[in-house]
KOLPAVO-856501 format. One record per residue: y negated, x, z negated of N, C-alpha, C, O, CB in turn; residue in three letters; residue number from 1. Coordinates in steps of 0.05 Angstrom, whole numbers, plus 5000, padded with zeros to 4 digits. Each point is the difference from the previous one (the first is absolute). Glycine has a CB too. Layout:
> n.north/n.east/n.up/ca.north/ca.east/ca.up/c.north/c.east/c.up/o.north/o.east/o.up/cb.north/cb.east/cb.up/aa/i
> Y/X/Z/Y/X/Z/Y/X/Z/Y/X/Z/Y/X/Z/ala/NUM
...
//
This chain:
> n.north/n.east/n.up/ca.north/ca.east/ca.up/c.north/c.east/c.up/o.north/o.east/o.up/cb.north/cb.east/cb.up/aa/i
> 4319/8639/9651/5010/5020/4981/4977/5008/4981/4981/5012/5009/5054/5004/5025/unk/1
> 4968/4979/4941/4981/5011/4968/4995/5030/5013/5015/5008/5018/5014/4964/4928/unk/2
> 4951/5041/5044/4993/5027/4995/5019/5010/4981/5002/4988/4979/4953/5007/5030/unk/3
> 5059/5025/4998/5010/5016/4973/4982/5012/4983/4980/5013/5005/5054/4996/5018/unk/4
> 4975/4985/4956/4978/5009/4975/5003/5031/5006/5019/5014/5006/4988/4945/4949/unk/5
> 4961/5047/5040/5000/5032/4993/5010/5015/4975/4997/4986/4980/4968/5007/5046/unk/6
> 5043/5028/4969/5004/5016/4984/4974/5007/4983/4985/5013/5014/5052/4999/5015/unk/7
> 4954/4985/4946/4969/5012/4998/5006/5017/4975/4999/4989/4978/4967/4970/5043/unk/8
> 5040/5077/4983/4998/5008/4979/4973/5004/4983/4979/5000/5011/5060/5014/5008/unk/9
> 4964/4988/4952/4976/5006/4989/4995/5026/4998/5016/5018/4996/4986/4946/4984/unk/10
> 4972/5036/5022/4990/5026/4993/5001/5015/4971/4987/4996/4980/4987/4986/5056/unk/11
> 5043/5036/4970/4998/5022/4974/4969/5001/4981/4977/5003/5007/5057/5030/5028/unk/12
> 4979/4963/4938/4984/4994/4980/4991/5019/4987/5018/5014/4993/5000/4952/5006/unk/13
> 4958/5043/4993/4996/5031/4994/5018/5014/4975/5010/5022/4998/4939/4969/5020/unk/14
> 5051/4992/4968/5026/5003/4973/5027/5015/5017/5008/5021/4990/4979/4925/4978/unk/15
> 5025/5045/5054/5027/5016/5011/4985/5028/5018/5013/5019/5011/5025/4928/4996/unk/16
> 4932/5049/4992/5001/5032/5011/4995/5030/4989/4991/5021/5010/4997/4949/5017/unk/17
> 5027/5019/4940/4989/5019/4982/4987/5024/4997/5005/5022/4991/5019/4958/5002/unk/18
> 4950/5004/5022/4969/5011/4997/5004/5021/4971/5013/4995/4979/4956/4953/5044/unk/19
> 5016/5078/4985/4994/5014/4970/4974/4985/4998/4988/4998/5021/5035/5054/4979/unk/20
> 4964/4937/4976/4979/4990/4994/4980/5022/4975/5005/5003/4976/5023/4946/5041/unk/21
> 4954/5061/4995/4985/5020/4991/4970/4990/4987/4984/4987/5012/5044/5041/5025/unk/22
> 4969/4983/4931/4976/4982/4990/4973/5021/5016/4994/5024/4995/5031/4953/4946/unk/23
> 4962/5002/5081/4970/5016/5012/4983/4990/5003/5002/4979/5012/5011/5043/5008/unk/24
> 4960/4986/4969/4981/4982/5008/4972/5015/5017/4992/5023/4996/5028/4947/4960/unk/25
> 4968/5010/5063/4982/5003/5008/4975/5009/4990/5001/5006/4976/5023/4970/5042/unk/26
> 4953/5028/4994/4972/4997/4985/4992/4970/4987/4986/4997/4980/4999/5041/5054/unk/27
> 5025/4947/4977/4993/4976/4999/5014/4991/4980/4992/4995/4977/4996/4999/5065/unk/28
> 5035/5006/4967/5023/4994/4971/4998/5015/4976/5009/4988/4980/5023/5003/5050/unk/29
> 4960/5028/4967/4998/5015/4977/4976/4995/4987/5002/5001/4976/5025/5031/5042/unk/30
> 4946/4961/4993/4984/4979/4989/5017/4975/4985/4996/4998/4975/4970/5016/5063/unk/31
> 5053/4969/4974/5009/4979/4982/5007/5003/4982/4995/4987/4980/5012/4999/5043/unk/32
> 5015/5041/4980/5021/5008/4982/4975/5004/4974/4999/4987/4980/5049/5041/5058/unk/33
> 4936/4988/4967/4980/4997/4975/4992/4980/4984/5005/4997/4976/4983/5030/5045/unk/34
> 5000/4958/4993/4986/4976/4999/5024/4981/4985/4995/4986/4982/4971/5022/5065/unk/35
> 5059/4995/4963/5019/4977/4985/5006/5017/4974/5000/4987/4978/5025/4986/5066/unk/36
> 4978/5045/4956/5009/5015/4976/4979/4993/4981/5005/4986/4981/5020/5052/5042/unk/37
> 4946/4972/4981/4994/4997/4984/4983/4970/4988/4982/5002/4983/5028/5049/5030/unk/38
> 4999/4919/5002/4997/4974/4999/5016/4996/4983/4997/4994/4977/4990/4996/5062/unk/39
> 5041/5015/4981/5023/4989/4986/5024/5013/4980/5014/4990/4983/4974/4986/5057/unk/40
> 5010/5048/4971/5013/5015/4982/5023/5020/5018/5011/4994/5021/4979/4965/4938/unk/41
> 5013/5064/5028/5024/5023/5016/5022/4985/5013/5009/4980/4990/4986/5057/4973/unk/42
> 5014/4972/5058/5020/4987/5013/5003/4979/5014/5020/4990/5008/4990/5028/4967/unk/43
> 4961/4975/5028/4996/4968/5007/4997/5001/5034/5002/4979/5013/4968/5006/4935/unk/44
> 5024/5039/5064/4999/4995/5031/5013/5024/5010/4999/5022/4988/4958/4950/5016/unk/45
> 5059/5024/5022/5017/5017/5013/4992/5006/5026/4983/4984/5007/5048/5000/4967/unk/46
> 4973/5028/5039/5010/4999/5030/5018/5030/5013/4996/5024/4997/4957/4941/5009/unk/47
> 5067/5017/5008/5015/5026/5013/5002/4999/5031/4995/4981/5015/5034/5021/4942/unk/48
> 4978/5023/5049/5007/5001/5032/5028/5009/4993/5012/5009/4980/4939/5005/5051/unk/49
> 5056/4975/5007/5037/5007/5001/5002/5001/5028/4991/4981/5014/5034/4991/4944/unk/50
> 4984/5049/5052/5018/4995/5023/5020/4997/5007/5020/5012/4991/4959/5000/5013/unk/51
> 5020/4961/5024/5045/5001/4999/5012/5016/5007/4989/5022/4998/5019/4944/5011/unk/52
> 5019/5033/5003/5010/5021/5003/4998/4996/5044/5011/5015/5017/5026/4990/4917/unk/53
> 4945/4968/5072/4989/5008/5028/4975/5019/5010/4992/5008/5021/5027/4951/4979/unk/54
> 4974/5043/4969/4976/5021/5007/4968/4981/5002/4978/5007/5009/5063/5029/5025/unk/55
> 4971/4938/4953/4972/4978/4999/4983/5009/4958/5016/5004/4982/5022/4935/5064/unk/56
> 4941/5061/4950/4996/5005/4975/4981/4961/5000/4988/4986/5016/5010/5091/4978/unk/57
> 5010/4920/4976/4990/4976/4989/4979/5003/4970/5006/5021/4988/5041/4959/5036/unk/58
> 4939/5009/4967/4995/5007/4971/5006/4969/4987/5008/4981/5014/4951/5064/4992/unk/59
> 5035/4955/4967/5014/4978/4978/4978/5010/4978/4994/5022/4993/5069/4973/5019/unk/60
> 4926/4971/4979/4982/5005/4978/5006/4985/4985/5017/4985/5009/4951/5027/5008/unk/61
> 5026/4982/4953/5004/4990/4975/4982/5005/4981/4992/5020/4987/5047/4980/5024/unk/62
> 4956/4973/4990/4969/5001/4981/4990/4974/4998/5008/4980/5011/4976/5065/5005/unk/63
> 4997/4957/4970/4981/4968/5005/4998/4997/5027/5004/5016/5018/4963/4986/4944/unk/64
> 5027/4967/5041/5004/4990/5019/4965/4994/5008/4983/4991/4986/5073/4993/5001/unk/65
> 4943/5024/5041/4972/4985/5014/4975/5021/4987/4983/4996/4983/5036/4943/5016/unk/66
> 4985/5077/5012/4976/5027/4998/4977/4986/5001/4988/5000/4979/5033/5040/5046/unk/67
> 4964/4941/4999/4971/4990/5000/4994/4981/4992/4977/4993/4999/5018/5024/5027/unk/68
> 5030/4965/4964/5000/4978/4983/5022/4997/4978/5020/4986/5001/4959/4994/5038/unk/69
> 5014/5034/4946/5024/5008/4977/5017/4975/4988/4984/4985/4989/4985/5055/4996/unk/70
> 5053/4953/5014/5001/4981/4977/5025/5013/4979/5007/5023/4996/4976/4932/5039/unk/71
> 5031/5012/4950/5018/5021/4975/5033/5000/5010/5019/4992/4986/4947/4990/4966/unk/72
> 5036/5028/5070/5028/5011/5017/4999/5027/5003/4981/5016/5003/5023/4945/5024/unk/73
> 5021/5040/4972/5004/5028/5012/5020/4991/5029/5017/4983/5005/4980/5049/4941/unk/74
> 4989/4997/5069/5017/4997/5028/5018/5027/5008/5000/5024/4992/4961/4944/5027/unk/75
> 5052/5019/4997/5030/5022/5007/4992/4994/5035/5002/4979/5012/5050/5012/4938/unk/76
> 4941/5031/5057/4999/5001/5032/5003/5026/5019/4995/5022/4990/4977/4941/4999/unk/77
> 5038/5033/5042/5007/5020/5018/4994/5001/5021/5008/4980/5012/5016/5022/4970/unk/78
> 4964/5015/5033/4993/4998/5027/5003/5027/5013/5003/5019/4984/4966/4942/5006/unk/79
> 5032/5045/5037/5012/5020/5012/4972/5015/5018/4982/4990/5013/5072/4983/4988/unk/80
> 4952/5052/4992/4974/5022/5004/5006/5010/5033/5022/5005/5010/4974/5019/4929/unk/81
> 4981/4976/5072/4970/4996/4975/4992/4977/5003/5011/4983/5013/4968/5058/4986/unk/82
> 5002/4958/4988/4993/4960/4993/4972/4996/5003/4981/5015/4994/5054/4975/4964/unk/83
> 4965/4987/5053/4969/4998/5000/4990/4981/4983/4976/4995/4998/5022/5017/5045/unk/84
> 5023/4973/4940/5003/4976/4992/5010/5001/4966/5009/5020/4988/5002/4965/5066/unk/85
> 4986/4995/4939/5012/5004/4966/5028/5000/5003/5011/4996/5022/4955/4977/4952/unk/86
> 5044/5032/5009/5035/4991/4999/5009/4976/4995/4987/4991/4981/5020/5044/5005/unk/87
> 5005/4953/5021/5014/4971/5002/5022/5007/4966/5009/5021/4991/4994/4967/5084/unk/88
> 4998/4989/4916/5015/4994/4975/5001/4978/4993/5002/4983/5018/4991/5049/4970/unk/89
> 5006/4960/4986/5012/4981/4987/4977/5004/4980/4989/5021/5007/5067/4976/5006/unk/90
> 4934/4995/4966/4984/4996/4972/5026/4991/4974/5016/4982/5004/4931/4997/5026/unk/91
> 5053/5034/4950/5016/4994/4977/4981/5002/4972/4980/5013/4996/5064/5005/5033/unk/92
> 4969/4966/4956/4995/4992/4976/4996/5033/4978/4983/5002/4983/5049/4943/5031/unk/93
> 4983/5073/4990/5006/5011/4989/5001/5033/5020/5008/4998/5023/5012/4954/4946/unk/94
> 4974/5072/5022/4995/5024/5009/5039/4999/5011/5007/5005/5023/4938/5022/4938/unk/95
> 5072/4968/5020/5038/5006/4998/4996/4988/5020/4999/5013/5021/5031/4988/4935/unk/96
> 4967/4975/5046/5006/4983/5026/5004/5015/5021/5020/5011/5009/4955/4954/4978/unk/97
> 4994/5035/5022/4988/5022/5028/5018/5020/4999/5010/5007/5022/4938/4990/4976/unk/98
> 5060/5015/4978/5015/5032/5006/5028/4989/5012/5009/5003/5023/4969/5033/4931/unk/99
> 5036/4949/5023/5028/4984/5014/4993/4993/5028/5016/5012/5014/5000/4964/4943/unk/100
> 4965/5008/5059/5005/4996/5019/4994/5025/5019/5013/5003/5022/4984/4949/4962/unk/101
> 4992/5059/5012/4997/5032/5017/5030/5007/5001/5013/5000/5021/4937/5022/4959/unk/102
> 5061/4986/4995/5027/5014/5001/5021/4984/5018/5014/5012/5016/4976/5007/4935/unk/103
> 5011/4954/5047/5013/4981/5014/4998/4999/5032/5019/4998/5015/4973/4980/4943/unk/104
> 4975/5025/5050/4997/4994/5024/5002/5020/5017/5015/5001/5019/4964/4968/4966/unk/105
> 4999/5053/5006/4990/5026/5017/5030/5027/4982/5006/5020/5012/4917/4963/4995/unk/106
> 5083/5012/4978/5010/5026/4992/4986/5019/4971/5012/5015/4984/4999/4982/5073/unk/107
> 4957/4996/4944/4989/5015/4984/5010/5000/4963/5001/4981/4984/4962/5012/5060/unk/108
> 5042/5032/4952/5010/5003/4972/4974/4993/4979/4977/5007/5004/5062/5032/5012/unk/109
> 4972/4946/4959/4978/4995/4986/4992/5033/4989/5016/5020/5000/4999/4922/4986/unk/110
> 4960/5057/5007/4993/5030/4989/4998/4984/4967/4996/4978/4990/4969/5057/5060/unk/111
> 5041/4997/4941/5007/5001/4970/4977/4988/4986/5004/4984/4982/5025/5058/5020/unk/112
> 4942/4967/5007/4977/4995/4990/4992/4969/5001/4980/4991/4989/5010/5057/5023/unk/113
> 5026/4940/5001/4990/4964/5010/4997/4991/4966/5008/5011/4980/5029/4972/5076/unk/114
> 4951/5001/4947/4996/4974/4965/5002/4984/5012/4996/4990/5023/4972/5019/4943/unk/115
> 5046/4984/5002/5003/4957/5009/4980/4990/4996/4999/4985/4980/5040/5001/5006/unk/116
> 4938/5017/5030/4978/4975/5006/4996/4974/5008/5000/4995/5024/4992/5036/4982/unk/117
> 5006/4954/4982/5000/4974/5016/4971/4979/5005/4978/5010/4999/5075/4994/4981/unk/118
> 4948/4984/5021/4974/4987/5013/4983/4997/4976/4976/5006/5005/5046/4965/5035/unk/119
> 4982/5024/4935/4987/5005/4973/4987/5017/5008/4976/4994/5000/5050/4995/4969/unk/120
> 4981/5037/5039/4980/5030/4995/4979/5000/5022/4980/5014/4998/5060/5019/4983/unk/121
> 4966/4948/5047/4979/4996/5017/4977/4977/4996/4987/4992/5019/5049/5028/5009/unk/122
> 4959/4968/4945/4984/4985/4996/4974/5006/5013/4999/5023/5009/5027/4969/4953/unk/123
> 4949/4992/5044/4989/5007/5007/4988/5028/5019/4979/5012/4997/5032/4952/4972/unk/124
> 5011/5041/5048/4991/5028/5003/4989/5001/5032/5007/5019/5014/5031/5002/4948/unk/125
> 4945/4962/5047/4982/4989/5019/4966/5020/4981/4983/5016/5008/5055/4918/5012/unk/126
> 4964/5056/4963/4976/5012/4990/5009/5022/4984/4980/5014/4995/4993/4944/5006/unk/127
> 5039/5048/4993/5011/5034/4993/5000/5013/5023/4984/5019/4998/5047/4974/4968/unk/128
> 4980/5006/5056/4997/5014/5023/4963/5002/5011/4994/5018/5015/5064/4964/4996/unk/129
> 4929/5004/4983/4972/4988/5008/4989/5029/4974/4988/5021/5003/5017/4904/5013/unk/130
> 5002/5066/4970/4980/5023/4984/5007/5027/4991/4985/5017/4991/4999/4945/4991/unk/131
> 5049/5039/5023/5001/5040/5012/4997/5004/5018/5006/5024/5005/5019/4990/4978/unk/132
> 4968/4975/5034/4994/5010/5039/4965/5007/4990/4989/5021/5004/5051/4932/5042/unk/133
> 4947/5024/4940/4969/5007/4990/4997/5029/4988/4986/5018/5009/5007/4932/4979/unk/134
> 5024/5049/4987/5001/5021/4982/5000/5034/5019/4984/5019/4999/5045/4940/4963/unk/135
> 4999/5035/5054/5009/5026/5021/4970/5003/5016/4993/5024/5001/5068/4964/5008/unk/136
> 4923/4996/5002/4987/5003/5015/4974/5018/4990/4988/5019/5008/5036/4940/5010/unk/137
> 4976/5029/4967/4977/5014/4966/4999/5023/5007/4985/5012/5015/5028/4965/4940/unk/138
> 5014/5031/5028/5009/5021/4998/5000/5018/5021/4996/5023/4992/5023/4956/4980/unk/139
> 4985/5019/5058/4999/5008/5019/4974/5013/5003/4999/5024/5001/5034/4947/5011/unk/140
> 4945/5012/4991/4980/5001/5000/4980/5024/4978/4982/5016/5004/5036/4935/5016/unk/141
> 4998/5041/4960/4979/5017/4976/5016/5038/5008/4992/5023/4997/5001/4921/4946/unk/142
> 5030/5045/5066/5015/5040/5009/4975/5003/5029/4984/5018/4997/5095/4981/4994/unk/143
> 4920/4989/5025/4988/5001/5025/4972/5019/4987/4994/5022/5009/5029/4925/5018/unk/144
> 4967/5040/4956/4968/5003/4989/5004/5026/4981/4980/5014/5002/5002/4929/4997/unk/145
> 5039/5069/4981/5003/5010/4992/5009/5032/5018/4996/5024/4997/5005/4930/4969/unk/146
> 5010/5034/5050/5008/5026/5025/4981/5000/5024/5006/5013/5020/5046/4983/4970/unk/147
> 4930/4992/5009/4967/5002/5021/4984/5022/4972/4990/5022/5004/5001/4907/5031/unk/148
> 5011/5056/4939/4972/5018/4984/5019/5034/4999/4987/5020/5000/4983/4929/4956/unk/149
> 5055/5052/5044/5013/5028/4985/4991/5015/5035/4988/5021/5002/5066/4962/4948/unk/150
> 4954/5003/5070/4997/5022/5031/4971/5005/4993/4994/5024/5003/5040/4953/5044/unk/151
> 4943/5006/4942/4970/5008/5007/4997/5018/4983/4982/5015/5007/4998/4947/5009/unk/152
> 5030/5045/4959/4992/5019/4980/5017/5022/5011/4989/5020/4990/5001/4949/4967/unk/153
> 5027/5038/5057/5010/5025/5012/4988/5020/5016/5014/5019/5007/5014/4955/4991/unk/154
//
C-alpha cells in the first residue's frame, strides 16, 4: 500500500497579515538614509517595521542594493525582528520595482516620498559611497577637534 500523500498547507504570507508597516529607522539605518539621500537623491532609501497580528514584528528596506559592495540595483527586502542578519530580498532594476514588490509580497505601502530611480542614478556609486563615508569622517573629526578646543577655552 502507497503512502497517502500529506496535506502541506502553506504558510501565511506576510501581505495576508496586514501588518501596519511603520517608516523607522535605526542608528545605523539612519546613517544610510543620509548617505543615500544625499548620493542618490530624496526618497531613495526606506525602511519600515510591522507587527502581525501574532504579535511577531518584521522590518522591510528599499534602497540601493549591497551596502558593502554597492552596485546599480535597487533592493526590496524582509526579515523578522530581531535580526542578526541582513534582510533577504530580491535586487531590481528600478527603486518602483522594489516598492511594487514590497506592496505585493510583505504588505508594505509605497510612501509618497519614493522616486522613480532606476539604475542610471546608481552609476558608479561604489565610489560615491567611498568618498562620503571619507568626507563624513572629516567632518566628524574636525567637530571632535573643534569641541576638544571650545571645552579647553571654558
Amino acid at each position: 500500500m502507497k503512502n497517502p500523500k500529506k496535506i502541506v498547507e502553506a504558510r501565511e504570507k506576510l501581505v495576508e497579515k496586514n501588518i501596519d508597516w511603520k517608516e523607522v529607522y535605526t542608528k545605523k539605518t539612519k546613517f544610510l538614509k543620509d548617505m543615500y539621500h544625499d548620493i542618490v537623491g530624496p526618497g531613495s532609501y526606506f525602511r519600515f517595521e510591522g507587527t502581525s497580528n501574532e504579535g511577531i514584528s518584521y522590518f522591510c528596506i528599499l534602497g540601493p542594493a549591497r551596502i558593502h559592495d554597492p552596485k546599480a540595483k535597487f533592493f526590496a527586502g524582509a526579515r523578522r525582528l530581531p535580526a542578526n542578519y541582513a534582510a533577504g530580498g530580491k535586487d531590481f532594476d528600478s527603486l518602483d520595482e522594489a516598492a511594487n514588490h514590497a506592496r505585493e509580497t510583505w504588505g508594505v505601502k509605497t510612501p509618497k516620498s519614493l522616486k522613480p530611480y532606476n539604475a542610471r542614478h546608481l552609476y558608479g556609486i561604489s565610489a560615491k559611497v567611498d568618498a562620503w563615508k571619507k568626507h563624513h569622517e572629516e567632518e566628524k573629526e574636525d567637530d571632535k577637534v573643534t569641541k576638544e578646543k571650545n571645552d579647553k577655552s571654558k
